[in-house]
N, C-alpha and C positions, 0 to 999 in steps of 0.2 A: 079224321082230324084230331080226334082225342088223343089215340096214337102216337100222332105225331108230334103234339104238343111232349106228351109227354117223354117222348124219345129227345125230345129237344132240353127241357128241362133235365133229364138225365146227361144230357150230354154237358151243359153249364156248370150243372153239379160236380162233376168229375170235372173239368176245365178251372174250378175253383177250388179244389180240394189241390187237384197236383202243385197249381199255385202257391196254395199257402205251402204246401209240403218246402215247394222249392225256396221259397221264401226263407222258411224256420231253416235250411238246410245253409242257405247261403248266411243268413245271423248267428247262425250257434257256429258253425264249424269256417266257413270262409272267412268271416268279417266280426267272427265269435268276439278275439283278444280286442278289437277296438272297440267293439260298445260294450262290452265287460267294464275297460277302463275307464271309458264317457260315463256311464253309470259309477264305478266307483268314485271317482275325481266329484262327481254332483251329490252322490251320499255325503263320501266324505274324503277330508283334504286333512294337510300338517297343517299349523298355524307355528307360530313363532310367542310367545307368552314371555314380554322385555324384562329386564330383573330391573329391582328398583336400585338408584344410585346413594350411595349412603350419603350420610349428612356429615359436614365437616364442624364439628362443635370448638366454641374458644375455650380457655383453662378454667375460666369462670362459668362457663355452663353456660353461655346463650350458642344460639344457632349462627353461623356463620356465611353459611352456602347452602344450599339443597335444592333440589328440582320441581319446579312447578311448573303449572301449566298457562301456556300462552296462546292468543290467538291474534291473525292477523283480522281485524275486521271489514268483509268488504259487502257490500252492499248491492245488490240489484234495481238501478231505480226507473227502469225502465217501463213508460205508463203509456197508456193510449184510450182512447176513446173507442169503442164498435161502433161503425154506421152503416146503416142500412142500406137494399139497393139503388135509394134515392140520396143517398149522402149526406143524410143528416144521425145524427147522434141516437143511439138503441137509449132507452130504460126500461129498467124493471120493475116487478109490481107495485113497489114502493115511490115510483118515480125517480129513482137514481140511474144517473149513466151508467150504461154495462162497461165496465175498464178492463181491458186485458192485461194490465202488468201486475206484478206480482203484492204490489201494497199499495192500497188503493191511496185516491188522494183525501179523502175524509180519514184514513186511519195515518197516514203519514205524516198530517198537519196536526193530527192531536197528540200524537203521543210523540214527535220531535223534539218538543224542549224539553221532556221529561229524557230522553235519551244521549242528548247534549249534555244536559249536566251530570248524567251519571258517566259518560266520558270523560269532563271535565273534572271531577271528583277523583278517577283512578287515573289519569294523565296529565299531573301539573301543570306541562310545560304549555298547552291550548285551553283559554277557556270556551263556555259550552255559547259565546257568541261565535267564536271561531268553527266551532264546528257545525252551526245551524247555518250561517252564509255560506260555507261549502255545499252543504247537501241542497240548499235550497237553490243554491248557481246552477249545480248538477241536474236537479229535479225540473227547473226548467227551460230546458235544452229542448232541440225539435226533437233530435234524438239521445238520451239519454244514456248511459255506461248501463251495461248489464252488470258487470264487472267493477265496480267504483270502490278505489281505496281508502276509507276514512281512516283507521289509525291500524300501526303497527303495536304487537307488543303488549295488545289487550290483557288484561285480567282473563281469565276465565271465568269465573262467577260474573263480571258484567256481559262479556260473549251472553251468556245463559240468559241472564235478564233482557239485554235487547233481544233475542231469541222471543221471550215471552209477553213481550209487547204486542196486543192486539193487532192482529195483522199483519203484521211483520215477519214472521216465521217464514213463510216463502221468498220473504224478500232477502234472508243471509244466505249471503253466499257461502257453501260448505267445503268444496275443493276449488281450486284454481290451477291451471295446469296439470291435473290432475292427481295432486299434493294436495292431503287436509291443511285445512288455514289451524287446526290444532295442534301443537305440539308440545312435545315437553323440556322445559329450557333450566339452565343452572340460575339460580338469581342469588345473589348478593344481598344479604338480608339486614346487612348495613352501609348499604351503598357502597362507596365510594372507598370506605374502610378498607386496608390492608390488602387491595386488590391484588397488588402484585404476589405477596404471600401466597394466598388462597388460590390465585390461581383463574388465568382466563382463559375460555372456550378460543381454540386457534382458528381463525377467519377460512385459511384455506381446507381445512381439514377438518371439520364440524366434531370430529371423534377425539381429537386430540388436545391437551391442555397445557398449559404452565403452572409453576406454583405445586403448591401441596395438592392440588386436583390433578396433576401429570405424575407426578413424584411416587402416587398413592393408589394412580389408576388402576389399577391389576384387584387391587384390595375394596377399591368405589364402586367398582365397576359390575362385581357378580359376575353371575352367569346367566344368560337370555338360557329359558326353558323352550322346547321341542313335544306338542301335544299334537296327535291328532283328535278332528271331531267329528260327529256325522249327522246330518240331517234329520231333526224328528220329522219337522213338517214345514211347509214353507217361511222360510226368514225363519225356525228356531232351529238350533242346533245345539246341541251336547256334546261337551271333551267326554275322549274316553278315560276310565279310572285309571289311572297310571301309578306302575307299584316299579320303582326306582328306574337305572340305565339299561334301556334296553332296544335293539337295531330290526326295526323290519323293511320289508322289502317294500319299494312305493315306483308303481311304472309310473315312466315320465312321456312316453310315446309308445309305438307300435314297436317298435324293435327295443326299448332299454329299458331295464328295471335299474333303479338304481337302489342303496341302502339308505333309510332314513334312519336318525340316530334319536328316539324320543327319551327327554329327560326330566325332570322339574326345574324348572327354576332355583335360583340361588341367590338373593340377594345381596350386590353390596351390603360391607359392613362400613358404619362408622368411625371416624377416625377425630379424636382429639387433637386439636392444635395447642400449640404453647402459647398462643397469643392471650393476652387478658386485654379484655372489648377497655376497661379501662385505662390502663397506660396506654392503648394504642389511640386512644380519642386525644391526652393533653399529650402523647409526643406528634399525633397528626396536625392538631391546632397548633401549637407551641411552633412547629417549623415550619408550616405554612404562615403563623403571623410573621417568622421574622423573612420569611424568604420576600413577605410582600414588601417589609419596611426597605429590606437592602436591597432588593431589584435582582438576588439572585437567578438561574435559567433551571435549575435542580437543588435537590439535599435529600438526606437521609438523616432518621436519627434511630437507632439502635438500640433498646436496652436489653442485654441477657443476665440471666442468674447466673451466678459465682460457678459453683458447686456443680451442676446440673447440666450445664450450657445452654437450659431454655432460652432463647429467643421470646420475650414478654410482650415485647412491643417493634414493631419495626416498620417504620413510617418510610416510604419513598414518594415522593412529590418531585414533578416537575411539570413545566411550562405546558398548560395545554391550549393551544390558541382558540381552538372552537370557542373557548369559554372567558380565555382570557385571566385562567387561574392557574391556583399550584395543584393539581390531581394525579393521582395514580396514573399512569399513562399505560398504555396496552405496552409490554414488550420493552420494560424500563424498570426495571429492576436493578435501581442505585445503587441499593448496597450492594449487592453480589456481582453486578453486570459492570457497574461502573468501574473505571481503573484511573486512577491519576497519579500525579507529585503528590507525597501526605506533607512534605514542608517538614513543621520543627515537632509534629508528633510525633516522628520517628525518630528525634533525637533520643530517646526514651530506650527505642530499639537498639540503639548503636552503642549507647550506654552501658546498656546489661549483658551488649554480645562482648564489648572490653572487658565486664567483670568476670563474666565465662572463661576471659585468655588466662590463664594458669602460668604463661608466662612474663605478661605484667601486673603489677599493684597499683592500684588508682588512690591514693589518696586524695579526697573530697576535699579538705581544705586546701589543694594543691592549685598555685595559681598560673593562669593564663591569659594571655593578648585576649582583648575585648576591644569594640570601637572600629578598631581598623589595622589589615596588616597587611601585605604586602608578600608569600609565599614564594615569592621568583615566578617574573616573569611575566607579560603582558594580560594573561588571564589568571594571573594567581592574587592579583587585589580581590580581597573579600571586606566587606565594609557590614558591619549591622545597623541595620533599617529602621531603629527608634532608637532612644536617648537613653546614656545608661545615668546620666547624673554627671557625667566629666569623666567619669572614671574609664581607664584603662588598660584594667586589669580586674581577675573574677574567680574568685573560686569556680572548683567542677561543679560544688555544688551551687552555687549564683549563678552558672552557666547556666544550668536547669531549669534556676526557678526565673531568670531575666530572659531567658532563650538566646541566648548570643550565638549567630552564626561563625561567627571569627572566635570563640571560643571553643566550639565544638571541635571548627577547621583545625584551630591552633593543637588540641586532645591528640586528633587522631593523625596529623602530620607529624609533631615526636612519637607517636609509639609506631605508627604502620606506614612513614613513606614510604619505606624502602620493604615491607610487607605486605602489601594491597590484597592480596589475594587470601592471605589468612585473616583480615578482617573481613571478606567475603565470605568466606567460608561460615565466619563464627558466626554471621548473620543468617546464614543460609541455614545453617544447623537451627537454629534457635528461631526463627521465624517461619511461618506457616507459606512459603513460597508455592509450595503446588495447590494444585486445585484442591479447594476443600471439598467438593461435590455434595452440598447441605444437600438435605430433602426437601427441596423445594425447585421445580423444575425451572430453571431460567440460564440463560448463554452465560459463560464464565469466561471472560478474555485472560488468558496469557500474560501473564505479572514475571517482571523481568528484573537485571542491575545492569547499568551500563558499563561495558567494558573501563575497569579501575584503571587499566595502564593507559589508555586510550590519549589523555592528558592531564595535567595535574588541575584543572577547572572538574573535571568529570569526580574525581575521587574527592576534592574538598567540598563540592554538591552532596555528595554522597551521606558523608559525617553530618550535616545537618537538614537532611531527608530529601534530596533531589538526584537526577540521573538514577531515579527508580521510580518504577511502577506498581501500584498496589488495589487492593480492594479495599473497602470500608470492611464488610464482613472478616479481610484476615487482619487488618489494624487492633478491633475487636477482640478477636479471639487471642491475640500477641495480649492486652491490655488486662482482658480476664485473665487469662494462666499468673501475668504478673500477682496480679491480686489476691492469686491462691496460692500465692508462695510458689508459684513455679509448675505446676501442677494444669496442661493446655489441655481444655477439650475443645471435643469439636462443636459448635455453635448448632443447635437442633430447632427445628418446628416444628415436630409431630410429638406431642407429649403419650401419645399411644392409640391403640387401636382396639377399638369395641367387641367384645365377644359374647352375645346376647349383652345381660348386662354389670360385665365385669370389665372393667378397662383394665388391659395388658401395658403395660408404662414401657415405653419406653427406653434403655437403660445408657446412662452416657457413655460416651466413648473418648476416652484417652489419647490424644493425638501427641503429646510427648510429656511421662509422667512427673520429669525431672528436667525443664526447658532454664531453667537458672537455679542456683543452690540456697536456700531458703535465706540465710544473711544476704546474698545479694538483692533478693527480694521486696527484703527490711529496707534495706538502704537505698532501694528504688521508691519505694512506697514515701519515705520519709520526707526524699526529696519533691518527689511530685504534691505532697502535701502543705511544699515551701512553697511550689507555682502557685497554690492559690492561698494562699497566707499571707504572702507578701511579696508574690511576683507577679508575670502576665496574667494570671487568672483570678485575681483578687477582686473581681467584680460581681465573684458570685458568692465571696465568703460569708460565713452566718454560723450564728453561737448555736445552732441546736444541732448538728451534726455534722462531721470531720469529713472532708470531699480530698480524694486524691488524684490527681488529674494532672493533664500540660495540652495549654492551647497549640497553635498550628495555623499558619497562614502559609501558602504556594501561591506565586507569584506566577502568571504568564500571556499571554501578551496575545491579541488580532489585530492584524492590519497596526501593529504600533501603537494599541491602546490598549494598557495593563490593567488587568483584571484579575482576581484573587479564590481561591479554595479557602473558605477557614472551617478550621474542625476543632474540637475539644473532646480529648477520651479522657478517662476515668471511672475511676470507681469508689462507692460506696454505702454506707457509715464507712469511713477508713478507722474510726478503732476496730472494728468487725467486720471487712468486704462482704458484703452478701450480694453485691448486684455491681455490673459493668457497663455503661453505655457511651456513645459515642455518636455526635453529631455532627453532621457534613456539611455546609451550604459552600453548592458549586457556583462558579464565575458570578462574583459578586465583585461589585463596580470600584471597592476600595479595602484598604487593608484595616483588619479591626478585628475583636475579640468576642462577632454576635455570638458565633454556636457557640460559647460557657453560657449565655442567658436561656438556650433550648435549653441546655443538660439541667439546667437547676428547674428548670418548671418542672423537666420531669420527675428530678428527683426528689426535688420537693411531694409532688402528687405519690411517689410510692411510699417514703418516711412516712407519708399521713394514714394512707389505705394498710401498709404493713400491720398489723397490731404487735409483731416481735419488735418493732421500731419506734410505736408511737408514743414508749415513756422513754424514749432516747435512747441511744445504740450502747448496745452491750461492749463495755471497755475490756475487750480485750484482745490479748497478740498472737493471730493465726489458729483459732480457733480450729477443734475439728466439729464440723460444720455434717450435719444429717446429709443422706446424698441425696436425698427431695426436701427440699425446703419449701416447694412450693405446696408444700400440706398442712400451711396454715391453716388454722380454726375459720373458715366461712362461712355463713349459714346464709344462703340464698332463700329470701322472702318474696313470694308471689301475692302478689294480696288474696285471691283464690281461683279455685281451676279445678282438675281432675284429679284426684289424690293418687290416681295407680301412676298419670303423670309425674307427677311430684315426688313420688316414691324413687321412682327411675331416676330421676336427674340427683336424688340424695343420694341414690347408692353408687352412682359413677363417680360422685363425689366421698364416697366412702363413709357416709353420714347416716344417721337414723333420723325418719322424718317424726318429727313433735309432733303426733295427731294424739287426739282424744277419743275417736271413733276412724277405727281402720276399716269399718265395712263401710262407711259413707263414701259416695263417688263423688260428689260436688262437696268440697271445705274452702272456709277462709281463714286467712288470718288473726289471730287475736294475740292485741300486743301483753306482754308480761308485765311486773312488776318486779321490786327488791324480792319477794318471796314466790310470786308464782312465773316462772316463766314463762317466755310465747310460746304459744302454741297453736296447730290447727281445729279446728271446729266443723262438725257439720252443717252446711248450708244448704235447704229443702226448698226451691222455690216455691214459690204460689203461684197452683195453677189457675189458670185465666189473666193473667199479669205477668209483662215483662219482664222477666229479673234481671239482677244485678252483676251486670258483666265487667263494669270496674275493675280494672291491673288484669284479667285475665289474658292468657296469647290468645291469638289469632283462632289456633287449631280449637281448643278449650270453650272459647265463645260459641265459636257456631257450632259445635258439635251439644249444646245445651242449649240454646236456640234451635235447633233443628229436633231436639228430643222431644222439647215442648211444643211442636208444631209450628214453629215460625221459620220464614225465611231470611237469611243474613246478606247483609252486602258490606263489604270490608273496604275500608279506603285508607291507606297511608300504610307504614311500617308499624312492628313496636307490640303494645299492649295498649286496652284497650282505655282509653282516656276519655271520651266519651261516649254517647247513644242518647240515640231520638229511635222512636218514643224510651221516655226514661223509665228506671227501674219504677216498679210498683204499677203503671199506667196498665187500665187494663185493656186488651186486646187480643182478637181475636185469631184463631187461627189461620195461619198463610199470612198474617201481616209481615211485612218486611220489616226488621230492625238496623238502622243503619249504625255500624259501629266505625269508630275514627280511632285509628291508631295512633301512636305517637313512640 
């Protein structure tokens, strides 16, 4: 029997041996390459490491655009009671119903209106009564949403705080369709401001933009890094140390190895706009208040630097119905997109293309039909559309300054009927007709002349700005070169591009060096300084500095009811051009002189803010002008913040920051006197007490409240204007400091 047992047990033994043998034979060698790579793939995998998008900064130094983080918030509010095998309700030791959903109903009645309002805090447009009758319509259903969407477009730091609401942690929803509710989105860090500029994320193509965020992409954009990592232990893992570009092998199945390409990352760089956050605020007011008075449907209003071709300010507004206001409209981009009839500002143009002809002489005191004439022919009556006084006759230069249609017609029917085609030309040469292609990505329509021989109505449209099409951005840039003696550039929005922290400017570009000969220049200037002295534009004149300009109304017509363009270009100080702008309000209900009232608010707002302007403009004729003039003396005052911060923003500004101690991280302000100037200060707070986050940004605040142990909740835009609990209050740590921006 013993024997036999053990004959038996040797025979198992050998039956378990050859097994495993065949086992090890069939994993290493048959089915080796696939759990090699199962194993590898679970050690360790590539990841993708996203590069971060640069920040699009104004000429003034605030922030404009950059990418934050947003969340959709949704909610599981699905609850139930346990009952027993007699069907009544479970409790536990305490005497509470056992609830199966994810947030009970003792923890979702108490801390709900605390979560409403911190809703209602970062989402103006509901308040937190709105959001409590939702969840509590939701909460009491038979069957409730797993899946429930309370708001889109969350904050981030609030996501985290209802996260850390008692009880609730189970109840956020983290993916949905198997997409995090996290993401990271571009936001507009002045709303509404200069949208079309800067640039909007495109609906069908999530990756794609307009504006200086399309224009810039390649430079915003970085480079997404390629790391592999590998499993220390379960849920941690460690990237390997990666020492520059370099290509390993990574299987992707049983038969392919492919090449994986591991690299670092590469951040977007920053890129400076030409915009200044303040002319772009009164030229966006300034033309939305009149577009409301007149009932216009669009407008732009324009201003660039002489010398430079910066682009300062560049407001587009039009009709947006959701709201019932003037806004920045996705994919409306006025100035550059837009094309119309410019009317009598291009008389301006037609002018200066005669004084280019070499071979005729324009004498200015030279007189012409005004009122009404009669050219041959059933469409050659041209008739002018306001009262000249009785008078019917005008000098070229009263042509100018009163806008006489039937004086311009009468101009250019003796010198070019029987020439049409070389006053074409001389327009063509001298005007910015092709696309300008700015750096700002937005559609540019095809700006045209209507055939001049076509009929004699087409060509005497023509002489006083009709049977043409233009943009506002090439009116502009024709308007600037005037004012620099002749000298066109091209109209620009990126004033440069960040390199750690040295800004590369830049540099303008020439679009024709010599577009009219400096005397014809003069004697453009002179006259457009007649339009508002004591012609059409004389509603804006004023003793403290010299405006050279000519209004513009285009006339056209729906269904039989006329409707008007009026614009007003110019430029100045006109003893000294240093700035060019131009204001558009489209189909507006009657004929009238509103855009000269935009152009003065804004250029009123820059004479003030200039300081080379503010003890009156420098009297003199065609100055040669620095080719950055926008390197005014500014000295950007934060009340206080992080001083390696501060450092930064003075040296992209080319400045040295005023501190008294350069190793302090937290300084403020301290204003100067006749003898001591401002300067920064070390600021220590007191530990166990709030401190003083007054005027500081956003970033600055909490990263000083989080140093000290407290947690930050941000609501609104801006710098920080106030906090609860207030400075000095003493409190503990983890307390939450709510800070309000503005």
């Amino acid at each position: 029997m013993t024997r036999g047992m053990t004959a038996l047990y040797l025979l198992l033994t050998l039956g378990v041996g050859v097994a495993i043998v065949a086992s090890i034979i069939n994993i290493q060698w048959v089915h080796g390459d696939e759990w090699r790579a199962r194993g590898e793939k679970r050690e360790a995998d590539v990841r993708t490491d996203p590069a971060r998008r640069g920040v699009i900064y104004s000429s003034d130094g605030k922030i404009l655009a950059t990418t934050v983080t947003e969340c959709d918030l949704y909610l599981d509010l699905f609850n139930r009671v346990e009952l027993d095998e007699h069907g009544h309700p479970k409790y536990d030791r305490k005497g509470r119903p056992v609830e199966s959903g994810p947030i009970t109903d003792s923890n979702f009645y108490l801390y709900l209106d605390s979560m409403c309002v911190m809703l209602a805090d970062a989402m103006p447009q509901h308040d937190a009564l709105y959001y409590r009758d939702r969840l509590i319509a939701e909460r009491s259903k038979e069957k409730p949403r797993r899946c429930f969407l309370v708001e889109r477009h969350v904050p981030y730091s609030v996501w985290l705080e209802v996260m850390r609401l008692p009880g609730w942690k189970r109840g956020v929803v983290r993916e949905v369709d198997g997409q995090s509710v996290i993401r990271q989105e571009r936001a507009h860090i002045y709303g509404n401001m200069a949208k079309n500029t800067i640039g909007f994320q495109n609906q069908r193509d999530a990756d794609t933009y307009t504006g200086l965020e399309g224009a810039y992409d390649s430079i915003l954009r970085g480079q997404d890094g390629t790391y592999r990592r590998r499993r220390l232990t379960k849920g941690i893992w460690l990237p390997d140390q990666q020492h520059g570009r370099r290509e390993v092998p990574q299987r992707t199945d049983q038969d392919r190895v492919d090449t994986i390409v591991l690299q670092a990352k590469v951040d977007g760089r920053d890129i400076v706009s030409t915009i200044d956050t303040r002319y772009q605020d009164i030229a966006e007011s300034s033309l939305r208040g009149a577009l409301r008075r007149f009932g216009g449907q669009a407008g732009c209003a324009i201003l660039m630097e002489m010398q430079t071709g910066y682009v300062l300010a560049c407001a587009n507004l039009a009709v947006d119905t959701s709201v019932h206001d003037y806004l920045e409209v996705r994919d409306r981009n006025v100035a550059v997109s837009d094309v119309y009839e410019p009317g009598s500002t291009f008389k301006t143009v037609i002018l200066t293309a005669m004084l280019n002809d070499p071979g005729v002489k324009i004498d200015t005191a030279m007189q012409l039909k005004a009122g009404y004439k009669n050219f041959g022919g059933k469409y050659g009556e041209i008739k002018d559309d306001h009262t000249l006084k009785g008078r019917d006759s005008l000098s070229v230069r009263e042509v100018i300054e009163q806008s006489s249609n039937v004086g311009m017609s009468d101009l250019g029917w003796q010198l070019y009927a029987d020439r049409r085609d070389t006053l074409r030309q001389l327009v063509e040469r001298m005007f910015p007709y092709g696309k300008l292609n700015p750096d700002v990505k937005a559609k540019e329509y095809n700006t045209y002349i209507n055939d001049l021989h076509a009929s004699n109505r087409d060509f005497l449209n023509f002489c006083y700005g009709y049977s043409t099409r233009i943009s506002a951005l090439q009116l502009i840039t024709f308007y600037n070169g005037l004012g620099a003696g002749g000298r066109m550039v091209k109209p620009l929005f990126c004033k440069g591009v960040m390199h750690g922290d040295r800004l590369v400017e830049t540099r303008p570009v020439v679009l024709n060096p010599r577009m009219c000969s400096r005397e014809s220049a003069m004697l453009m200037r002179s006259m457009l300084e007649g339009v508002v002295e004591h012609g059409t534009g004389n509603n804006i004149k004023n003793n403290t500095y010299g405006i050279a300009g000519k209004t513009g109304t285009a006339v056209h017509s729906y269904a039989n009811v006329r409707r008007y363009n009026a614009s007003f270009c110019g430029f100045f100080p006109s003893e000294n051009p240093r700035y060019t702008c131009l204001v558009v309000l489209e189909d507006i209900p009657y004929y009238g002189r509103q855009a000269a009232e935009v152009f003065k608010a804004i250029s009123d707002c820059v004479v003030a803010v200039d300081k080379r302007l503010s003890d009156g403009a420098v009297r003199s004729v065609w100055p040669q002008l620095e080719l950055d003039s926008t390197k005014a003396e500014q000295r950007p005052v934060v009340a206080r913040g992080d001083q390696s911060e501060m450092r930064r923003l003075y040296r992209m500004l080319r400045q040295l920051l005023p501190s008294s101690d350069s190793a302090s991280r937290w300084v403020v302000f301290r204003e100067g006197n006749d003898s001591v100037p401002g300067r920064y200060v070390p600021y220590v707070p007191t530990e166990g007490q709030v401190p003083n986050c007054q005027g500081m940004t956003a970033k600055d605040a909490v990263g000083m409240l989080e140093a000290m142990g407290y947690r930050a909740r941000v609501n609104g835009y801006g710098k920080v204007a106030a906090q609860q609990p207030q400075a000095g209050v003493a409190a503990k740590k983890g307390s939450v400091v709510v800070l309000t921006m503005k």
